[in-house]
Biopython code that builds the backbone (N, CA, C, O; Angstrom):
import numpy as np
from Bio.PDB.StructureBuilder import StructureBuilder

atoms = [
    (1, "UNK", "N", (11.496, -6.994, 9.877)),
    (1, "UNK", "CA", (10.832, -7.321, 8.630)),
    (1, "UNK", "C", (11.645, -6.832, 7.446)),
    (1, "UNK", "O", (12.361, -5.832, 7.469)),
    (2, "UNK", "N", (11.456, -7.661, 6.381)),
    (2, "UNK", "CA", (12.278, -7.166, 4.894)),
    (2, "UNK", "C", (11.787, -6.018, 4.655)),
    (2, "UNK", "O", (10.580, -5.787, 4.598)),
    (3, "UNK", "N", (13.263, -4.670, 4.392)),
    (3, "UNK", "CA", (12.593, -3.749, 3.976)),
    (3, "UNK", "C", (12.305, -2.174, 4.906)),
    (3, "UNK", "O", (12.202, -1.013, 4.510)),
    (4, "UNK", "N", (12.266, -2.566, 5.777)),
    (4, "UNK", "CA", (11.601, -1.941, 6.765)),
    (4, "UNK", "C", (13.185, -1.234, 7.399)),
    (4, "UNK", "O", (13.158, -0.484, 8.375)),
    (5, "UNK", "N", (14.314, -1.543, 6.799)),
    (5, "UNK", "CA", (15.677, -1.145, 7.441)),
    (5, "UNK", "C", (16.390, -0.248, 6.383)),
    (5, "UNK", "O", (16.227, -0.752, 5.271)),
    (6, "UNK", "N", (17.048, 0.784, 6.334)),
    (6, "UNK", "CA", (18.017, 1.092, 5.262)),
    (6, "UNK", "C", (19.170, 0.511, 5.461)),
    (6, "UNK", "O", (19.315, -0.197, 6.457)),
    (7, "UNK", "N", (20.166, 0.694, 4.585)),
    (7, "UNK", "CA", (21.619, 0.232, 4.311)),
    (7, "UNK", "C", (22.440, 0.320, 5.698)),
    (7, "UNK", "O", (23.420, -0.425, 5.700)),
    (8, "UNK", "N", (22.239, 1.128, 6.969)),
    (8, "UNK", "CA", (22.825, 1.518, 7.883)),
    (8, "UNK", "C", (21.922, 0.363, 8.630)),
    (8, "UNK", "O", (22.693, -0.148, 9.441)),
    (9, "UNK", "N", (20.741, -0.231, 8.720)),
    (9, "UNK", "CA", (20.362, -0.790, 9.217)),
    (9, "UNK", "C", (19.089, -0.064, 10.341)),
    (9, "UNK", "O", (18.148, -0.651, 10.875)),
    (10, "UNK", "N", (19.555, 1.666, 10.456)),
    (10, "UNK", "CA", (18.043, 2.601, 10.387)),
    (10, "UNK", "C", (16.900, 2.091, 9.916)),
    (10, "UNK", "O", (16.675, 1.772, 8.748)),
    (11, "UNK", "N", (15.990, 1.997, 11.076)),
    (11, "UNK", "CA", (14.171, 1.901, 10.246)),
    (11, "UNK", "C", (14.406, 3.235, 9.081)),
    (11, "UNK", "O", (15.217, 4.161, 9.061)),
    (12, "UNK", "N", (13.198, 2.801, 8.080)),
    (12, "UNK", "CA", (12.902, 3.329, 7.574)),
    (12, "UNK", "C", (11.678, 4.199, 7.890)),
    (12, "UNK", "O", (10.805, 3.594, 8.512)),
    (13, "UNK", "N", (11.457, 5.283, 7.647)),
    (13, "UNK", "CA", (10.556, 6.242, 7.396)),
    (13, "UNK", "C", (8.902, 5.544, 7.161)),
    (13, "UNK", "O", (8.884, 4.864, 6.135)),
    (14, "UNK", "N", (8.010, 5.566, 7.642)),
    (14, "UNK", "CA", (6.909, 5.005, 7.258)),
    (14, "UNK", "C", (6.201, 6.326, 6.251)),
    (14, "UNK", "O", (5.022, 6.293, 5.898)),
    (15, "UNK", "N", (6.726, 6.951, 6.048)),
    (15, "UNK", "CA", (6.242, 7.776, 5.062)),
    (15, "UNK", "C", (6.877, 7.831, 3.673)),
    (15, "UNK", "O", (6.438, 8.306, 2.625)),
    (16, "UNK", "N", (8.046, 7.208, 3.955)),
    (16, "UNK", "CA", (8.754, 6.789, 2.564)),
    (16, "UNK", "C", (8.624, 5.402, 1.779)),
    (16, "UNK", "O", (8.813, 5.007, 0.628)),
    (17, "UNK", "N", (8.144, 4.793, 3.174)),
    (17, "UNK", "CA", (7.293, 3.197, 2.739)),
    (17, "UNK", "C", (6.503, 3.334, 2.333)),
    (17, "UNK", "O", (6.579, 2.725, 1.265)),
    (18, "UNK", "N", (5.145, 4.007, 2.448)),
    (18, "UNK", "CA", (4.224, 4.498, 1.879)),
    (18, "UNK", "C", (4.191, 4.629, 0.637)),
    (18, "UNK", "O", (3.664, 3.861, -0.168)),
    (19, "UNK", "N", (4.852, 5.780, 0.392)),
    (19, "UNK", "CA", (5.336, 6.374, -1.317)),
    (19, "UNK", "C", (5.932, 5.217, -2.455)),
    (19, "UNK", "O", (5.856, 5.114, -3.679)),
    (20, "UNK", "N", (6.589, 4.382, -1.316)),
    (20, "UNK", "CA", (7.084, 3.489, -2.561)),
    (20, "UNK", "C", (6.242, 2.472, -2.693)),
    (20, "UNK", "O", (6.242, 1.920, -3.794)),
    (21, "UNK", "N", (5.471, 2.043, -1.816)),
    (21, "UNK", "CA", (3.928, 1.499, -1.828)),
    (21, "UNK", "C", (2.875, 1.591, -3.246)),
    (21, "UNK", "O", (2.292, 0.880, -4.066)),
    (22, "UNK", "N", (3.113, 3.015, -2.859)),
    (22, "UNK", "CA", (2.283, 3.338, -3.787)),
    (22, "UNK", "C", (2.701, 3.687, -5.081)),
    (22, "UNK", "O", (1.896, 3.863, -5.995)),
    (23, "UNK", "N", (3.493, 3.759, -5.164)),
    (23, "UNK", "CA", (4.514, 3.583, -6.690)),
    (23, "UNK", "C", (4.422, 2.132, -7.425)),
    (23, "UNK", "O", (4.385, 2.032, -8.652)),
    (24, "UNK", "N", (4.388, 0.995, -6.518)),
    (24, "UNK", "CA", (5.103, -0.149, -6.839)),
    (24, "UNK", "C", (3.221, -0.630, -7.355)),
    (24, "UNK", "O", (2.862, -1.366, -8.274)),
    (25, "UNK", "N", (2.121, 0.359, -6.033)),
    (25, "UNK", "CA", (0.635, -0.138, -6.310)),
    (25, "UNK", "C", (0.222, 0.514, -8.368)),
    (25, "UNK", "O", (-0.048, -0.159, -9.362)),
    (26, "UNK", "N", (0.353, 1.841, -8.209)),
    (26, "UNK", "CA", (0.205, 2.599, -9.331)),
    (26, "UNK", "C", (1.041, 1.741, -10.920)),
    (26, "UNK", "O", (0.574, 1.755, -12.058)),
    (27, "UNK", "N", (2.283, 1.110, -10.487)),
    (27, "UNK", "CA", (2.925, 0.215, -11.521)),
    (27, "UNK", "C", (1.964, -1.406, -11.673)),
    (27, "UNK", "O", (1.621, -2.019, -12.684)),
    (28, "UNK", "N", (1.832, -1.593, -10.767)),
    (28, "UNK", "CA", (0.624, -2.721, -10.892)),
    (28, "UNK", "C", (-0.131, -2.570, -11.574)),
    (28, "UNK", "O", (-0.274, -3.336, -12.527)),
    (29, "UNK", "N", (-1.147, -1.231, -11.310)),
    (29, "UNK", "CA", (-2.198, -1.075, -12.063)),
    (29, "UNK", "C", (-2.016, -0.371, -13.411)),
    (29, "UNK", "O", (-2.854, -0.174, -14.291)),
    (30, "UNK", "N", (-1.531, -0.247, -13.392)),
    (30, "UNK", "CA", (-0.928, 0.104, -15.351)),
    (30, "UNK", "C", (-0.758, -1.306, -16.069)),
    (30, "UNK", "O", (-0.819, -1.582, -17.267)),
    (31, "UNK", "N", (-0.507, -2.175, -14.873)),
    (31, "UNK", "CA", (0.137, -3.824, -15.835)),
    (31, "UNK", "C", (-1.480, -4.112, -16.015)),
    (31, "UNK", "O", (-2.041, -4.381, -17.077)),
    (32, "UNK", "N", (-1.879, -4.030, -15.161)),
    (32, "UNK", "CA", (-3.238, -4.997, -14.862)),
    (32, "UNK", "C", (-4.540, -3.794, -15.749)),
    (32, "UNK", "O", (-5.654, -4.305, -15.869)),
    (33, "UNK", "N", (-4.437, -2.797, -16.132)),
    (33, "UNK", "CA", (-4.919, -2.235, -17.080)),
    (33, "UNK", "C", (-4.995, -2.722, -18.546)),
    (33, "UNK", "O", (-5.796, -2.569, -19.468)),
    (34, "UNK", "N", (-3.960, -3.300, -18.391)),
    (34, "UNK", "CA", (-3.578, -3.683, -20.082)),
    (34, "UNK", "C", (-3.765, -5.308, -19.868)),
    (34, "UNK", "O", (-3.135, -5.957, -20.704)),
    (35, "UNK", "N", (-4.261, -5.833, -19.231)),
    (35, "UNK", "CA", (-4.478, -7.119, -19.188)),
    (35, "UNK", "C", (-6.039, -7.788, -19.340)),
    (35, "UNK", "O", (-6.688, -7.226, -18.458)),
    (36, "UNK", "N", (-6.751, -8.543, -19.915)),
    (36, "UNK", "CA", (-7.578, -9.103, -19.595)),
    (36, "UNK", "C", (-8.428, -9.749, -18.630)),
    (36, "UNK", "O", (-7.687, -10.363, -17.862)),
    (37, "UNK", "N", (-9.777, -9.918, -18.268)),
    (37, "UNK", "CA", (-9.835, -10.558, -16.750)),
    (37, "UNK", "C", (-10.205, -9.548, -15.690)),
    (37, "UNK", "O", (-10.330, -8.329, -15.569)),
    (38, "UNK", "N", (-10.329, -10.789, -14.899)),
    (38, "UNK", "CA", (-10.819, -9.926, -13.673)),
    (38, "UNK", "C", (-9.830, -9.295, -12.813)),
    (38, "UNK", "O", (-10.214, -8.878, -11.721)),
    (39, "UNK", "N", (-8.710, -9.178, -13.123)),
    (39, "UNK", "CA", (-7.201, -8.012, -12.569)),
    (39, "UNK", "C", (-7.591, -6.456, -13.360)),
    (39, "UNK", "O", (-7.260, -5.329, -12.991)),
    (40, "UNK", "N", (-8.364, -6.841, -14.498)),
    (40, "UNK", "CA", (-8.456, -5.334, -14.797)),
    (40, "UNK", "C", (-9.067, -5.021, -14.667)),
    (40, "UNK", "O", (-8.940, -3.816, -14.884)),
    (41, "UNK", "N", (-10.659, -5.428, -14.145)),
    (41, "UNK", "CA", (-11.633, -4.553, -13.503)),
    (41, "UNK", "C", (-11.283, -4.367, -11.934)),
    (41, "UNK", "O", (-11.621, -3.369, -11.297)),
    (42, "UNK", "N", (-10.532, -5.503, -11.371)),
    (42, "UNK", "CA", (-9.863, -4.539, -10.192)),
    (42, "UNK", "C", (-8.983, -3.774, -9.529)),
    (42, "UNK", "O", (-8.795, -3.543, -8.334)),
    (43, "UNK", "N", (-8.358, -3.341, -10.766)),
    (43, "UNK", "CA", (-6.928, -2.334, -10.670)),
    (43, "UNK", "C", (-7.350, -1.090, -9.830)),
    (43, "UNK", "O", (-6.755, -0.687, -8.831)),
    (44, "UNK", "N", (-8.586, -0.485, -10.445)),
    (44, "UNK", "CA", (-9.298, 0.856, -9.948)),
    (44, "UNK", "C", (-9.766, 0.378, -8.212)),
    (44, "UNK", "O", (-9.016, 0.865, -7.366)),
    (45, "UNK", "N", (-10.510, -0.195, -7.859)),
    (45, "UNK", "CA", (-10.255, -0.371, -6.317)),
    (45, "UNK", "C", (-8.868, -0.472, -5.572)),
    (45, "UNK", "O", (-8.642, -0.024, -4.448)),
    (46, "UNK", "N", (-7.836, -1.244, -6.520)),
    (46, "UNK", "CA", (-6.766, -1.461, -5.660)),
    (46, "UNK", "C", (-5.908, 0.007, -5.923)),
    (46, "UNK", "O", (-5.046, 0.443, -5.160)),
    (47, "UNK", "N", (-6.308, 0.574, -7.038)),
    (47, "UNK", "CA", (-5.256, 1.888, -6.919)),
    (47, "UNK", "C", (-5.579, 2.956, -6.166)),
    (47, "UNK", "O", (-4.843, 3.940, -6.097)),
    (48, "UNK", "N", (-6.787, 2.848, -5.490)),
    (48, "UNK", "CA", (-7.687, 3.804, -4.346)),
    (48, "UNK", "C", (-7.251, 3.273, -3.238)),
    (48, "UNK", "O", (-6.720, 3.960, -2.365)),
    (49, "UNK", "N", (-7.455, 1.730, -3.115)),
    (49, "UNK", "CA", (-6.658, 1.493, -1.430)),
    (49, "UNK", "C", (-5.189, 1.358, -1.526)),
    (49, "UNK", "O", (-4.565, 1.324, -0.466)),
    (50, "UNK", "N", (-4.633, 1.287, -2.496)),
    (50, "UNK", "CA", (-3.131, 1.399, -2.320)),
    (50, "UNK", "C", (-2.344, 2.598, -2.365)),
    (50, "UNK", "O", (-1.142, 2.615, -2.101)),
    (51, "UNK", "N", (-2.932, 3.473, -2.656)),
    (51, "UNK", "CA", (-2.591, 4.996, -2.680)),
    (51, "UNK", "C", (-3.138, 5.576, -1.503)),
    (51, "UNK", "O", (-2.549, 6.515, -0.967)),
    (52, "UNK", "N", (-4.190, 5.126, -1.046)),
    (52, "UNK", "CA", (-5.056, 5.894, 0.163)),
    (52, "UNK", "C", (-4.126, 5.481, 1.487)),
    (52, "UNK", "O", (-4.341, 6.127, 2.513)),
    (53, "UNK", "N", (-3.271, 4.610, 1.516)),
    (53, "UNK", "CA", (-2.758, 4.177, 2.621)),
    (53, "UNK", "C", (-1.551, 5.701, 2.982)),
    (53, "UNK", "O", (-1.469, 6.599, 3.821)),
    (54, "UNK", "N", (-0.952, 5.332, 2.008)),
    (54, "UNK", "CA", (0.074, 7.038, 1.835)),
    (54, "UNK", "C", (-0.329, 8.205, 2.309)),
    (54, "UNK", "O", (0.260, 8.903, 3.134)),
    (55, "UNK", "N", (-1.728, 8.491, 1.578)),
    (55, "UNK", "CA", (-2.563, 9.843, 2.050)),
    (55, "UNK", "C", (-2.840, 9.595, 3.669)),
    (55, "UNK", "O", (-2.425, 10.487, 4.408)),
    (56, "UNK", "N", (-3.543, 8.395, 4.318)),
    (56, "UNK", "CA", (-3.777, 8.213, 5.662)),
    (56, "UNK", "C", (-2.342, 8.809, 6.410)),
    (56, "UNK", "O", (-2.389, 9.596, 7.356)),
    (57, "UNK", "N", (-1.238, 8.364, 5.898)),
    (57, "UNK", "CA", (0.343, 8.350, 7.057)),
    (57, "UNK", "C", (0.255, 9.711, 6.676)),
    (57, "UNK", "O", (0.159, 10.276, 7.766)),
    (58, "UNK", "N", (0.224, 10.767, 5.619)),
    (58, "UNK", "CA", (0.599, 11.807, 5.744)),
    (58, "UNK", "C", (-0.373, 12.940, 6.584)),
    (58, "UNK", "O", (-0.029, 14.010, 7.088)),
    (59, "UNK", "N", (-1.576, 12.362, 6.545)),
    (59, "UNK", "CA", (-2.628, 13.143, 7.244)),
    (59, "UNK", "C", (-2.218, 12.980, 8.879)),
    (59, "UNK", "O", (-2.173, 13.920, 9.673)),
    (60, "UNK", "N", (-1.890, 11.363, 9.236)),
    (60, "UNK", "CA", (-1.568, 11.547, 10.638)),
    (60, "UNK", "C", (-0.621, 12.357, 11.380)),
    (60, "UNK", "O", (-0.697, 12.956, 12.453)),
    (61, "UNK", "N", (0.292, 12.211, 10.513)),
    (61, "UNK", "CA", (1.778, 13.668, 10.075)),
    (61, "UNK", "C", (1.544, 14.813, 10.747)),
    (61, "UNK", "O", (2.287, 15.461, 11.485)),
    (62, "UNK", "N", (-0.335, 15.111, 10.180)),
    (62, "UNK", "CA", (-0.100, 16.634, 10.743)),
    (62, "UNK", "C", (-1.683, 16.457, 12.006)),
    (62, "UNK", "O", (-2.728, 17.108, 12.013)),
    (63, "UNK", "N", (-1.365, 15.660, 12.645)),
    (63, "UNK", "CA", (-2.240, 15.474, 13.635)),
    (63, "UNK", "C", (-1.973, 16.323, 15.079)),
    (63, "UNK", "O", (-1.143, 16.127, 15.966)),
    (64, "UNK", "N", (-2.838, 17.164, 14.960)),
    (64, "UNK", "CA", (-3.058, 18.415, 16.319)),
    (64, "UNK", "C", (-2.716, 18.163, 17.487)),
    (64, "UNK", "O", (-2.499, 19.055, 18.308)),
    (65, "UNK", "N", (-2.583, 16.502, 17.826)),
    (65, "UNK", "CA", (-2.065, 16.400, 19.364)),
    (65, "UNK", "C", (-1.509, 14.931, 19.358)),
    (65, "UNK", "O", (-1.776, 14.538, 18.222)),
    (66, "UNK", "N", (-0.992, 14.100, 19.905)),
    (66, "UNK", "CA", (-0.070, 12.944, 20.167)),
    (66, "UNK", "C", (-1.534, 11.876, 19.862)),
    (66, "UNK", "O", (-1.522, 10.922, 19.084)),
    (67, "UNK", "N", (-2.643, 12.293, 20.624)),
    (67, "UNK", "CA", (-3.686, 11.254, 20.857)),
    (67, "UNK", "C", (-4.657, 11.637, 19.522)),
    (67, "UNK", "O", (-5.825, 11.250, 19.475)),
    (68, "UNK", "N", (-4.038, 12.441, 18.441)),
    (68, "UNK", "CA", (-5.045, 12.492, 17.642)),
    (68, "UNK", "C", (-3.890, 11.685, 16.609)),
    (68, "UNK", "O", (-4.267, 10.516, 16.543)),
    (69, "UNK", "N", (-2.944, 11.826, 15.988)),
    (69, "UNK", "CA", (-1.481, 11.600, 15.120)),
    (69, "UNK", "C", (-1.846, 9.897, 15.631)),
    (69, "UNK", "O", (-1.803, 9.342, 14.533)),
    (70, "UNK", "N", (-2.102, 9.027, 16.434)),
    (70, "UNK", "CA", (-2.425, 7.865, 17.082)),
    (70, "UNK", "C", (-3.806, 7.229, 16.270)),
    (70, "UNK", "O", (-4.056, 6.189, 15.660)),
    (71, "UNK", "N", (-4.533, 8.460, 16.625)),
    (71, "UNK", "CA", (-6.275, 7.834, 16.142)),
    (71, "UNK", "C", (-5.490, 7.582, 14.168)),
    (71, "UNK", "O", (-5.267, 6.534, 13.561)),
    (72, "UNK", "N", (-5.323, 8.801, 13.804)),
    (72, "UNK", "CA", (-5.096, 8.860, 12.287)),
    (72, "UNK", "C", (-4.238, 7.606, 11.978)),
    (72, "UNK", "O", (-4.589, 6.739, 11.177)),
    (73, "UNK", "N", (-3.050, 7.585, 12.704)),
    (73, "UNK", "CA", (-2.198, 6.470, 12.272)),
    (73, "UNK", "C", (-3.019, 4.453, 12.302)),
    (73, "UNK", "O", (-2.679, 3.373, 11.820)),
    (74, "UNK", "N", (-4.274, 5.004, 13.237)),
    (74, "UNK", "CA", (-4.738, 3.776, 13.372)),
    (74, "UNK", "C", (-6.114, 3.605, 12.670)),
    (74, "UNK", "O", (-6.934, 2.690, 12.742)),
    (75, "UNK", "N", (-6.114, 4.308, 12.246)),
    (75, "UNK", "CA", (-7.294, 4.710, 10.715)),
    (75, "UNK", "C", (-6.689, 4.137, 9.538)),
    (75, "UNK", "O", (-7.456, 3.503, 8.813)),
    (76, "UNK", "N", (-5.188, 4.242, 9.107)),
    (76, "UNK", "CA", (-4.756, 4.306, 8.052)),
    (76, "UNK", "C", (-4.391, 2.670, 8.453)),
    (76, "UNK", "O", (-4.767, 1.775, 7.695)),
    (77, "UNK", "N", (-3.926, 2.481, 9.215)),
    (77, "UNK", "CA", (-3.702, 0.700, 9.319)),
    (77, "UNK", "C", (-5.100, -0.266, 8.804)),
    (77, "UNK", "O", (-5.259, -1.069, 7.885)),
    (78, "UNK", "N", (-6.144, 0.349, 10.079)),
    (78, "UNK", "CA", (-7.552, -0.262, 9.785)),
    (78, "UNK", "C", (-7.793, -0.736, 8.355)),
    (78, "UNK", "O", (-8.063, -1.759, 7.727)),
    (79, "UNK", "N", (-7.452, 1.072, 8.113)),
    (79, "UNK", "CA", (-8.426, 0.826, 6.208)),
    (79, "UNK", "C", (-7.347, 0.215, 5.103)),
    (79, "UNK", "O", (-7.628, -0.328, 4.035)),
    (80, "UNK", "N", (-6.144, 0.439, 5.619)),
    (80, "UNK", "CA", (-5.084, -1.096, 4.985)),
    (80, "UNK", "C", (-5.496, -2.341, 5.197)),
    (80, "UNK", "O", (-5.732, -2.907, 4.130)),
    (81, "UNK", "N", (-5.647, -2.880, 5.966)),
    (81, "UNK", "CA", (-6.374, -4.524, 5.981)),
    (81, "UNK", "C", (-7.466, -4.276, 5.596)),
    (81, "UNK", "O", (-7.649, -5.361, 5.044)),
    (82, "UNK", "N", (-8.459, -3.688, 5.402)),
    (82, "UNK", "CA", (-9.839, -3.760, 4.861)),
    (82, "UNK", "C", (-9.862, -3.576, 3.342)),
    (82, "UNK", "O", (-10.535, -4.136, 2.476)),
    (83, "UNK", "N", (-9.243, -2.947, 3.301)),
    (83, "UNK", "CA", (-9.112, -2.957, 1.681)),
    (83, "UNK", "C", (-8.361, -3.463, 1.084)),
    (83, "UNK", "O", (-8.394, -3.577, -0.141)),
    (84, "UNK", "N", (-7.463, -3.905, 1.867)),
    (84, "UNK", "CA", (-6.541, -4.908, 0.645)),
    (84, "UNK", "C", (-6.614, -6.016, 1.046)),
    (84, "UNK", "O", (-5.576, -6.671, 0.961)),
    (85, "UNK", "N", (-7.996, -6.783, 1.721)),
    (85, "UNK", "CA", (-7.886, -7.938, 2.141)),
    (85, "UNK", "C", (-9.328, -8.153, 1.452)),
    (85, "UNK", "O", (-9.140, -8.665, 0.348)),
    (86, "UNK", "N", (-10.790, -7.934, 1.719)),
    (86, "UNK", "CA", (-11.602, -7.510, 1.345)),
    (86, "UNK", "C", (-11.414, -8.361, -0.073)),
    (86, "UNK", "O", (-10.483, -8.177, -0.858)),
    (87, "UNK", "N", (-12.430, -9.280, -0.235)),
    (87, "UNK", "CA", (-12.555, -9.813, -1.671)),
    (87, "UNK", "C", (-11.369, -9.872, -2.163)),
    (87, "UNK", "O", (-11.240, -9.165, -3.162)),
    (88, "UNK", "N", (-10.507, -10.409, -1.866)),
    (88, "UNK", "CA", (-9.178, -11.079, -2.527)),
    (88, "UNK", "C", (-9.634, -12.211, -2.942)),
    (88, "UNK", "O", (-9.821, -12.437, -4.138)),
    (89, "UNK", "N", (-9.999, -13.536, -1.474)),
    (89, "UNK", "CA", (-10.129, -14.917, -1.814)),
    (89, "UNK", "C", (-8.795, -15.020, -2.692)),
    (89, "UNK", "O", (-7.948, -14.132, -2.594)),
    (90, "UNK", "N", (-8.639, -15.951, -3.428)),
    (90, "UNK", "CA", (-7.273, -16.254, -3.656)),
    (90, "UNK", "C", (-6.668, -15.741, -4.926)),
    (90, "UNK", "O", (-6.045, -16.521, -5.648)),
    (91, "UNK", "N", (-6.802, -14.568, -5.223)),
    (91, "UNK", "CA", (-6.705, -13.908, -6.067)),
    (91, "UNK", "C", (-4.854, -13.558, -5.424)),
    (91, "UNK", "O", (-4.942, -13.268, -4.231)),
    (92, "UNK", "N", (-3.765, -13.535, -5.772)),
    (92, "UNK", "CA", (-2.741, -13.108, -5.511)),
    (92, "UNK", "C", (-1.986, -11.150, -6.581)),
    (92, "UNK", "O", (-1.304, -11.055, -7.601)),
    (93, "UNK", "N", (-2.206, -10.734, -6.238)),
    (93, "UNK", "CA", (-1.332, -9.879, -6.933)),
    (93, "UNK", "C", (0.402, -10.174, -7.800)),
    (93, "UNK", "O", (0.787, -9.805, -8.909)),
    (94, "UNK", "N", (0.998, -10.848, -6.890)),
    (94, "UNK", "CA", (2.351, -11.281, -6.764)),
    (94, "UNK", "C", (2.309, -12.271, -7.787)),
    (94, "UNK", "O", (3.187, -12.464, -8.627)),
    (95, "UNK", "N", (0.871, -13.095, -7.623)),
    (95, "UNK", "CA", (1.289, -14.512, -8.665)),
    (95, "UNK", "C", (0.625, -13.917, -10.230)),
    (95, "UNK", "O", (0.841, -14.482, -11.302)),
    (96, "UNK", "N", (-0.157, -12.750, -10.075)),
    (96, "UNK", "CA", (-0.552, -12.006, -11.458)),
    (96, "UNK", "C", (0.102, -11.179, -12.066)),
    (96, "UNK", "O", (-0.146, -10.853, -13.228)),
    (97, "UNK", "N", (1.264, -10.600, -11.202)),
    (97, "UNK", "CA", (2.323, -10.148, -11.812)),
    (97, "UNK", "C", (3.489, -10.252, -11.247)),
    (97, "UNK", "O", (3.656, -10.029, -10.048)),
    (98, "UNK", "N", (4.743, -10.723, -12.329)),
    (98, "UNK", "CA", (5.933, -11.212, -11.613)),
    (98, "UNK", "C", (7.050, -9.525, -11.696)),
    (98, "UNK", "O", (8.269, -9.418, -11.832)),
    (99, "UNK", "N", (6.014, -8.490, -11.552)),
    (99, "UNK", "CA", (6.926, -7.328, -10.876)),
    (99, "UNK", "C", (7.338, -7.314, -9.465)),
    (99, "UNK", "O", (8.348, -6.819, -8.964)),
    (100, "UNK", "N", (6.241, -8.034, -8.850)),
    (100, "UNK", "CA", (5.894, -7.469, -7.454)),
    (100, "UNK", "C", (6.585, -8.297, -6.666)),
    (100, "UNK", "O", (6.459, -8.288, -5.441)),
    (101, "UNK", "N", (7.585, -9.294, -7.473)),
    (101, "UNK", "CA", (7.907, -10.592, -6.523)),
    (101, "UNK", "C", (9.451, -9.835, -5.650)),
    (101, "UNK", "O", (9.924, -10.199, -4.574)),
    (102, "UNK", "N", (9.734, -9.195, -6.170)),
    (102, "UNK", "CA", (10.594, -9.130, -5.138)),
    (102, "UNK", "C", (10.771, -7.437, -4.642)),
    (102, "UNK", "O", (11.712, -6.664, -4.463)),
    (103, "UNK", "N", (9.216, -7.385, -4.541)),
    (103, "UNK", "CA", (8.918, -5.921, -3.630)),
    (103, "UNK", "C", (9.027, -5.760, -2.534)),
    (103, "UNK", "O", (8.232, -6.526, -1.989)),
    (104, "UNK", "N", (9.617, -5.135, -1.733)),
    (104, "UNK", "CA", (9.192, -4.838, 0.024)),
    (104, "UNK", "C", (8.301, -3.553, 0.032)),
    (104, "UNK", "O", (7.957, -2.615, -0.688)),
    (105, "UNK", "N", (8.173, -3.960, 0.999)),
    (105, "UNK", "CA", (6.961, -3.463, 1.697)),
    (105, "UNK", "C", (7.506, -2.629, 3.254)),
    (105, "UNK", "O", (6.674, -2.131, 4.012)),
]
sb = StructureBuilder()
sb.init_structure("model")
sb.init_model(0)
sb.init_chain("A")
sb.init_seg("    ")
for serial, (resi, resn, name, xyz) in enumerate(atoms, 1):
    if name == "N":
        sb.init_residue(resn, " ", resi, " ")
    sb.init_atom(name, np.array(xyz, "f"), 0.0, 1.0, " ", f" {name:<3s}", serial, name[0])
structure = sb.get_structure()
């Protein structure tokens, strides 16, 4: 997948994906703050599930045993599709702001 490789062609870190996740989510919602519409009453949900995904990977991080670091990591996926899918309908982020167009993920 785009993104997902560094320059050596090394995966990347899913904890550094995260962070820039949520950098690229937090820059969204500053655009979509200052905008009119229904993007700016939903900046504040999306800056809770787009930041919360980060907090989930780092919590699994420090998970007490192999089968718990598993449950957490599959908590933080779950509540990624639920919340950033969740009342979209065809609402695009990407097509409401042309920052995001050539973001990886």
């Amino acid at each position: 997948m785009k993104g997902q490789a560094d320059a050596e062609g090394k995966p990347r870190d899913i904890r550094v994906r995260t962070f820039e996740f949520a950098v690229r989510v937090v820059q969204l919602c500053q655009y979509l703050d200052g905008q009119p519409g229904v993007g700016r009453t939903l900046w504040k949900q999306l800056f809770r599930a787009g930041t919360g995904v980060g907090a989930n990977v780092e919590e699994a991080q420090a998970g007490q045993s192999k089968p718990d670091f598993i449950s957490k990591y599959a908590i933080a996926l779950n509540e990624r599709r639920a919340r950033l899918t969740t009342g979209c309908g065809s609402w695009s982020p990407v097509r409401s702001c042309p920052k995001l167009e050539s973001a990886s993920c």
